[in-house]
TORMARVO-262839 format. One record per residue (C-alpha): x, z, y; residue in three letters. Coordinates in nm, 4 decimals, always signed. Layout:
% TORMARVO-262839
<<X, Z, Y>, ALA> ...
END
This chain:
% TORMARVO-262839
<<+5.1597, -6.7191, +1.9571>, UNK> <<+5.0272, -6.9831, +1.7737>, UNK> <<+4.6654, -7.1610, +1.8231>, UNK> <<+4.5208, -6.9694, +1.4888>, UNK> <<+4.6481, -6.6636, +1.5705>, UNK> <<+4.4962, -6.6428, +1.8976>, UNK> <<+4.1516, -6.7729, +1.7328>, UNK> <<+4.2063, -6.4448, +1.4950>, UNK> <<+4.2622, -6.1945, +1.7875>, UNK> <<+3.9714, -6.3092, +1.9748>, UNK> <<+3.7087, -6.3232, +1.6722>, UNK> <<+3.8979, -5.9203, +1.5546>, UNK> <<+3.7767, -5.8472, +2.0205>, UNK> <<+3.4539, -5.9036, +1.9171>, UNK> <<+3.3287, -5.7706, +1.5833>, UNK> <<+3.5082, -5.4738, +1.7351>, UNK> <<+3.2441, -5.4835, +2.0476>, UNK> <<+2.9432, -5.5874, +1.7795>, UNK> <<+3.0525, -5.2498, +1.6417>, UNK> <<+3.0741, -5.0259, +1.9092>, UNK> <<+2.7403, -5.1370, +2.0435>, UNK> <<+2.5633, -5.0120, +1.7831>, UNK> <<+2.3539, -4.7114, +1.7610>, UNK> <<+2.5009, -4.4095, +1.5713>, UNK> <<+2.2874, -4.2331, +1.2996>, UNK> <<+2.2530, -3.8584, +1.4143>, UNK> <<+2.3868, -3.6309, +1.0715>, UNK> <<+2.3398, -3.3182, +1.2639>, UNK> <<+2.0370, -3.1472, +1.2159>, UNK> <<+1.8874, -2.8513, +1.4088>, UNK> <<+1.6517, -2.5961, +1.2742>, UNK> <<+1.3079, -2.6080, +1.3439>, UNK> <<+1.1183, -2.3243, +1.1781>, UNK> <<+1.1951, -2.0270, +0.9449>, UNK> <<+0.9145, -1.8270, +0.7004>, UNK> <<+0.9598, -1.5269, +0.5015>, UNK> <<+0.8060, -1.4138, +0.2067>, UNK> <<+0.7822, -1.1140, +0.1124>, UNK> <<+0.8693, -1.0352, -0.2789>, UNK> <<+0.7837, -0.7175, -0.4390>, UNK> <<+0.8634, -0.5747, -0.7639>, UNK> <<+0.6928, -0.2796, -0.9130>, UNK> <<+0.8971, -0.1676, -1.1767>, UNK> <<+0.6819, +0.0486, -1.4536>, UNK> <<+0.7616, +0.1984, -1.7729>, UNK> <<+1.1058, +0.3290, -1.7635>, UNK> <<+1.1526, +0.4886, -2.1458>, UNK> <<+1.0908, +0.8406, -2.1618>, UNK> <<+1.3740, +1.0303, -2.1224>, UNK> <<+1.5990, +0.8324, -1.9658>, UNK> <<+1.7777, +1.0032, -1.6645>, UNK> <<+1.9615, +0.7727, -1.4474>, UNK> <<+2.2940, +0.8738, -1.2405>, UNK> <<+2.2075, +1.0688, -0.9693>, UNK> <<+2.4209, +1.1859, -0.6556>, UNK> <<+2.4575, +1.5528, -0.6153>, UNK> <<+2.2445, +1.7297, -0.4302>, UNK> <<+2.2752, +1.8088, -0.0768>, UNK> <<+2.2987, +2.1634, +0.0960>, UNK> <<+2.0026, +2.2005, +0.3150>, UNK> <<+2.0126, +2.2200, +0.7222>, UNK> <<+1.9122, +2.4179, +0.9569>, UNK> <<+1.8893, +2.3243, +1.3380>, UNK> <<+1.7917, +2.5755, +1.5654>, UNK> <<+1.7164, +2.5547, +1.9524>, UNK> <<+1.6526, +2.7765, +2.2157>, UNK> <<+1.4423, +2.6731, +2.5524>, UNK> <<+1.6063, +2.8155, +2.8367>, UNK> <<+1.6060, +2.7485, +3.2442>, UNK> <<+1.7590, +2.4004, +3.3598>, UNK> <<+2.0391, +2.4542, +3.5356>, UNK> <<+2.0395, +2.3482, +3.8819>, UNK> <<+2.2402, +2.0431, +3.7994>, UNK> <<+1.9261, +1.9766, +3.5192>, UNK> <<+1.6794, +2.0435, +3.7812>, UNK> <<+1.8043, +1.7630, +4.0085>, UNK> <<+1.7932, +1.5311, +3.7760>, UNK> <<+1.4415, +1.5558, +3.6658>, UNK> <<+1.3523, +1.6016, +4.0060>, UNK> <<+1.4683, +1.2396, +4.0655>, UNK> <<+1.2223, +1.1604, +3.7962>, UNK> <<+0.9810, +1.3075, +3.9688>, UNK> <<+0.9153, +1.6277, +3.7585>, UNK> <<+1.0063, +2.0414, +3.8646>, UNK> <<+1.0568, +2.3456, +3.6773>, UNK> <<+0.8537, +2.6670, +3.7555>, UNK> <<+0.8650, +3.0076, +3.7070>, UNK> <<+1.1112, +3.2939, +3.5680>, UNK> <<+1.3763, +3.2393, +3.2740>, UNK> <<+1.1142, +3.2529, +3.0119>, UNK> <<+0.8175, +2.9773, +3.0738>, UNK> <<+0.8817, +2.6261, +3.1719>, UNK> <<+0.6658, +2.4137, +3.3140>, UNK> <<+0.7180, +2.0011, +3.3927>, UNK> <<+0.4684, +1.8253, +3.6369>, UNK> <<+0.4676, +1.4702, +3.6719>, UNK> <<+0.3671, +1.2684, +4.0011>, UNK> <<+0.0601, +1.0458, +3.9163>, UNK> <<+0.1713, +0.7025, +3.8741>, UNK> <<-0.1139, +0.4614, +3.9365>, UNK> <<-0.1447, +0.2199, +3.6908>, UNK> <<+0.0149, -0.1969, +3.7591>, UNK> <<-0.2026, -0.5057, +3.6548>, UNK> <<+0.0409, -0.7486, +3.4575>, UNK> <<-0.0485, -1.0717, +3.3984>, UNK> <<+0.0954, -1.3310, +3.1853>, UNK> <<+0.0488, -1.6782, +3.0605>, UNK> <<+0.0491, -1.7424, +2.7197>, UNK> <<+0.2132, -2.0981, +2.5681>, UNK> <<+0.1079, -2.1416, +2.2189>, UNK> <<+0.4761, -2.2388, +2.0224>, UNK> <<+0.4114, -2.5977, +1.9179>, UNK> <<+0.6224, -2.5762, +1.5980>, UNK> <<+0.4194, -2.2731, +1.4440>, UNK> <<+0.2908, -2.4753, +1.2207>, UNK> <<+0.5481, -2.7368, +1.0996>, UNK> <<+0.6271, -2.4715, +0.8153>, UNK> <<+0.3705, -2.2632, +0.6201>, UNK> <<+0.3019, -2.0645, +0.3630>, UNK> <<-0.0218, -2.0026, +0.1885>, UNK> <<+0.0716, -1.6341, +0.1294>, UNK> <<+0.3038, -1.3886, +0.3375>, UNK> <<+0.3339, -1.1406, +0.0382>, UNK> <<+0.3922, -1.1581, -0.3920>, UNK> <<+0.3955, -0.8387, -0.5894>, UNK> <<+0.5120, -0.8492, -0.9193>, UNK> <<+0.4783, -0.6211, -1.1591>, UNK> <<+0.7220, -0.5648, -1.4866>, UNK> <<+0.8997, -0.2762, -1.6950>, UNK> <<+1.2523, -0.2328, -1.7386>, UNK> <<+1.4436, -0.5364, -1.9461>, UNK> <<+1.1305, -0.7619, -1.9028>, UNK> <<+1.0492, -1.0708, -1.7517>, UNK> <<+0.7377, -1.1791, -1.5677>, UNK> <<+0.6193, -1.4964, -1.4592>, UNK> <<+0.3766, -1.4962, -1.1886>, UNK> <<+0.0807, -1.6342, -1.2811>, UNK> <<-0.1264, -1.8787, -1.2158>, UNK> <<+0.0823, -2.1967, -1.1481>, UNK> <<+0.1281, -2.2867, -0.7966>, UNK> <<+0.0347, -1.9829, -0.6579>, UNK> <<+0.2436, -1.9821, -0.3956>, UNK> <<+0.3038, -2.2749, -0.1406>, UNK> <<+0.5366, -2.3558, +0.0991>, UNK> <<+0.4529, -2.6657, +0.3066>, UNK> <<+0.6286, -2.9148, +0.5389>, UNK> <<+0.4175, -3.0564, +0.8252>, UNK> <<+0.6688, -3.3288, +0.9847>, UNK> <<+0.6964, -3.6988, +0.9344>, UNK> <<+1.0368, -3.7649, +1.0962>, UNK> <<+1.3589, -3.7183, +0.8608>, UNK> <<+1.3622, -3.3304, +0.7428>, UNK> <<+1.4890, -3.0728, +0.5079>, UNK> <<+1.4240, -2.7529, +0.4311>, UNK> <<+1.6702, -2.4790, +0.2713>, UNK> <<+1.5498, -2.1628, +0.0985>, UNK> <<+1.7189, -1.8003, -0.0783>, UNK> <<+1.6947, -1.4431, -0.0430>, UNK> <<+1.8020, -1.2144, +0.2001>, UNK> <<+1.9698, -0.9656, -0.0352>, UNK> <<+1.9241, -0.8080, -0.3551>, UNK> <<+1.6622, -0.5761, -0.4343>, UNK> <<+1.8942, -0.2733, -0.4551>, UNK> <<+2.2172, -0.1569, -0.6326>, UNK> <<+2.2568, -0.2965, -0.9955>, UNK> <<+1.9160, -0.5128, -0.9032>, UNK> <<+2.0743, -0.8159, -0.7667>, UNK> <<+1.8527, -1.0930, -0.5932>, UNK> <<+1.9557, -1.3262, -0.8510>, UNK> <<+1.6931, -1.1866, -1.0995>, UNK> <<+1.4952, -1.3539, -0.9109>, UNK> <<+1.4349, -1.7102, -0.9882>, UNK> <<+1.2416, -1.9905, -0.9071>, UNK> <<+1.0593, -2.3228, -1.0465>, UNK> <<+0.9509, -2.5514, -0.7216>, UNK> <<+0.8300, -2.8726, -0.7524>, UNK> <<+0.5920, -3.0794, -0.5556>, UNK> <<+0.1995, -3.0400, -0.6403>, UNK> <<+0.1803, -3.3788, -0.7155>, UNK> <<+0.4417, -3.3156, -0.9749>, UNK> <<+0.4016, -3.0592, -1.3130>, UNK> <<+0.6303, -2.7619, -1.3368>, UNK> <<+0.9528, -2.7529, -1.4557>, UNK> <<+1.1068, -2.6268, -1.7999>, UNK> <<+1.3196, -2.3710, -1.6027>, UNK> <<+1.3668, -2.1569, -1.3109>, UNK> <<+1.6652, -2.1830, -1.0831>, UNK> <<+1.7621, -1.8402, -0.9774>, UNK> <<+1.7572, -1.8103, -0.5441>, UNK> <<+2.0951, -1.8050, -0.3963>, UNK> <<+2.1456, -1.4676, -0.2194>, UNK> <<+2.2218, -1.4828, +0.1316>, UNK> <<+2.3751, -1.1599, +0.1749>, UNK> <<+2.6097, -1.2159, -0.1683>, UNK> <<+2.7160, -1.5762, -0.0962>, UNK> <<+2.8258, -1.6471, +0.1905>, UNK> <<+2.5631, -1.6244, +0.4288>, UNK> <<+2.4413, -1.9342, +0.3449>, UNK> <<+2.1129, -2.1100, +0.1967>, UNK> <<+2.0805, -2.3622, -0.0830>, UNK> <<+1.9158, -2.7257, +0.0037>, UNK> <<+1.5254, -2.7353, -0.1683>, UNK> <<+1.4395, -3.1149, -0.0659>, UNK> <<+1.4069, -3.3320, +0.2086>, UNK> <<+1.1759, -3.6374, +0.2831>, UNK> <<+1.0018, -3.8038, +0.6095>, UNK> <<+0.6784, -3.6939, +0.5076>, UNK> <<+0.4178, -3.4070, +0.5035>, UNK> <<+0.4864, -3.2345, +0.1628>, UNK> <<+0.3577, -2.8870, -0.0661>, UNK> <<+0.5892, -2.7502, -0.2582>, UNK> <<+0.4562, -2.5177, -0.5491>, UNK> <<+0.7186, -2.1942, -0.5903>, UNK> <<+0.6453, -1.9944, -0.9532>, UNK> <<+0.8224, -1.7047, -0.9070>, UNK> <<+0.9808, -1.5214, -1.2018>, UNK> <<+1.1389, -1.1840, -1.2167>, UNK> <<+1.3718, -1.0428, -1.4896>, UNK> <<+1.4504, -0.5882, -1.4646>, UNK> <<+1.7575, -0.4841, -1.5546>, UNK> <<+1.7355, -0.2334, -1.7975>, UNK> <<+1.9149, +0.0323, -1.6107>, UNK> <<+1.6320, +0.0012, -1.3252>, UNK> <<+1.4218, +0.3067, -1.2896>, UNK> <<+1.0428, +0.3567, -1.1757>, UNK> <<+0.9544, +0.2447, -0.8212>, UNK> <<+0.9170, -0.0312, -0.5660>, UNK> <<+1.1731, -0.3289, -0.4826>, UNK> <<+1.1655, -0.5464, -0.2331>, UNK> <<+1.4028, -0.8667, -0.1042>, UNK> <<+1.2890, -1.1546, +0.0960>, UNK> <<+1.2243, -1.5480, -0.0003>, UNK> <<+1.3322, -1.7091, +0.3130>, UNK> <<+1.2506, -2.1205, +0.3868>, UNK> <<+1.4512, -2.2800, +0.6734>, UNK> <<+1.3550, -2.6121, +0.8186>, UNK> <<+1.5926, -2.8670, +0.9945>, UNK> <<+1.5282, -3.1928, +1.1573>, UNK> 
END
């Protein structure tokens, strides 16, 4: 092999060793913290004589029971319970052996990463007729906050839609920092239950951060009087 050659293989050795010496950036991330709001629709002001499908009715039931004697077998077993049965065929009685009551004691660790994610509010009710949309009002409202300055980011959707031909997807939302103004649109929430059982990335930084979540709801038409309820849900990795 000639001289240059071997000058070639040596210098390829050890960029090859620079290489492998260095440290590897870590891609995985782990999550940290979860929070749930909870969203709630009160749909009022279905038109007057509108009479959705309904399913037909059901017969009624009837259970009926008769107290009778335990049967030796019976007897033995709730004797190893520590209770008896007295008297004829007709009257039951069960007595118990006094159990005297066990201090417990337990220590208490706080959970260090209850705070890393928060929300300002655990509940939104919104309130809207069927075929409108609301906004909720006033601006910023609602907060969800990241308290971590190592490399994060935070996911968010719904659990699942608010109920048959109500899907989760009606509800949207317009999230930007509060340092920042709201946007011109609302992005509707990915629904974990519909898609895939999966969430949709919000942001990421290295920083402590607010975001500000408007909320806005749009009723089908075909939705009748009465509550509805589906879950915002923020996830946190690092």
């Amino acid at each position: 092999m000639k001289r240059a050659q071997l000058v070639l293989v040596a210098l390829g050795i050890a960029i090859l060793g620079i290489v492998l010496t260095q440290p590897v950036k870590a891609t995985i991330q782990t999550q940290q913290a979860q929070i749930v709001v909870n969203v709630v629709v009160q749909v009022v002001g279905t038109p007057i004589g509108y009479v959705p499908h309904q399913a037909p009715a059901q017969g009624g039931l009837t259970i009926a029971s008769a107290l009778r004697r335990a049967v030796p077998s019976v007897q033995r077993a709730f004797n190893a319970e520590g209770l008896h049965f007295e008297g004829d065929s007709s009257t039951l009685v069960a007595q118990a052996q006094v159990q005297h009551s066990v201090l417990v004691q337990a220590e208490v660790t706080p959970n260090p990463k209850v705070t890393i994610l928060v929300t300002n509010v655990p509940n939104v009710t919104v309130t809207a007729a069927p075929g409108q949309t609301v906004r909720v009002t006033p601006a910023c409202s609602l907060t969800v906050t990241v308290n971590m300055t190592t490399a994060w980011s935070l996911e968010e959707g719904v659990t699942s839609d608010f109920a048959s031909g109500f899907p989760g997807k009606d509800l949207a939302n317009d999230t930007y920092k509060n340092s920042a103004t709201p946007l011109p649109t609302s992005t509707p929430y990915i629904v974990y239950a519909d898609d895939g059982s999966v969430w949709s990335g919000l942001g990421s930084g290295t920083a402590i951060t607010t975001y500000c979540v408007d909320l806005t709801v749009t009723v089908p038409l075909t939705v009748t009087d009465g509550t509805y309820v589906t879950n915002a849900v923020y996830t946190l990795f690092n």
